[in-house]
C-alpha positions as CSV (number, residue, x, y, z in Angstrom):
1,X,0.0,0.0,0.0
2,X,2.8,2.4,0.6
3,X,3.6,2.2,-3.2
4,X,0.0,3.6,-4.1
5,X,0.6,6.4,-1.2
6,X,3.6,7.0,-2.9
7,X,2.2,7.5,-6.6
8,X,-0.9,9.4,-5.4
9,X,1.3,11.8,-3.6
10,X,3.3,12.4,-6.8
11,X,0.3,12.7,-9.2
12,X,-0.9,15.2,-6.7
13,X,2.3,17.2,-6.7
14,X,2.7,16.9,-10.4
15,X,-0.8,18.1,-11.0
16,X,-0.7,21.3,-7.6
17,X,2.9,22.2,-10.0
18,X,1.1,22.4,-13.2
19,X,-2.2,24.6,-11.7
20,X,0.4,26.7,-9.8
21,X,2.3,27.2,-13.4
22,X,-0.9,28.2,-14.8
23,X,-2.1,30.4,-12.1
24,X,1.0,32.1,-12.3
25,X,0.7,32.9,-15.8
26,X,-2.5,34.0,-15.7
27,X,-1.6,36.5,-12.3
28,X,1.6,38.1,-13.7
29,X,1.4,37.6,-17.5
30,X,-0.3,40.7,-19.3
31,X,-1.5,40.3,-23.1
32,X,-0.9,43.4,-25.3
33,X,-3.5,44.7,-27.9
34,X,-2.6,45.3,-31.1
35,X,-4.4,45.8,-34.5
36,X,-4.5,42.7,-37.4
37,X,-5.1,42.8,-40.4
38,X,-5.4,40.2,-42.6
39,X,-5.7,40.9,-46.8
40,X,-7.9,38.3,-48.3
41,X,-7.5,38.0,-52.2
42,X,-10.7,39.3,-53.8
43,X,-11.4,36.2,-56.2
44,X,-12.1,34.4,-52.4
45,X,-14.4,36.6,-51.7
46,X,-16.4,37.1,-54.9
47,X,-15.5,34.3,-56.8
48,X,-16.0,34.6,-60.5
49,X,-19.0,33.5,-62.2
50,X,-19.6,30.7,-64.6
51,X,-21.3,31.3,-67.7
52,X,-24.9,30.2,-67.5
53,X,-24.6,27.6,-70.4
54,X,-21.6,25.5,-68.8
């Protein structure tokens, strides 16, 4: 049984590192706004047409 006790404890620390990584991040980690823009060929946007007797 120790050996369980043993794996629980480190899946518990493993897992208390990762949320405290994570916590972290979102605490003391600020995102910056910035404008995007993104130029999409016209021929995407209005495809051309077919000719009606094709």
């Amino acid at each position: 049984m120790p050996t369980l006790f043993r794996f629980l404890f480190f899946c518990a620390t493993v897992a208390g590192m990762i949320y405290l990584t994570m916590w972290s991040l979102v605490v003391f980690v600020e995102p910056h706004e910035r404008e995007i823009t993104v130029r999409i060929p016209s021929d995407q946007v209005n495809p051309p047409e077919e000719p009606a007797g094709q």
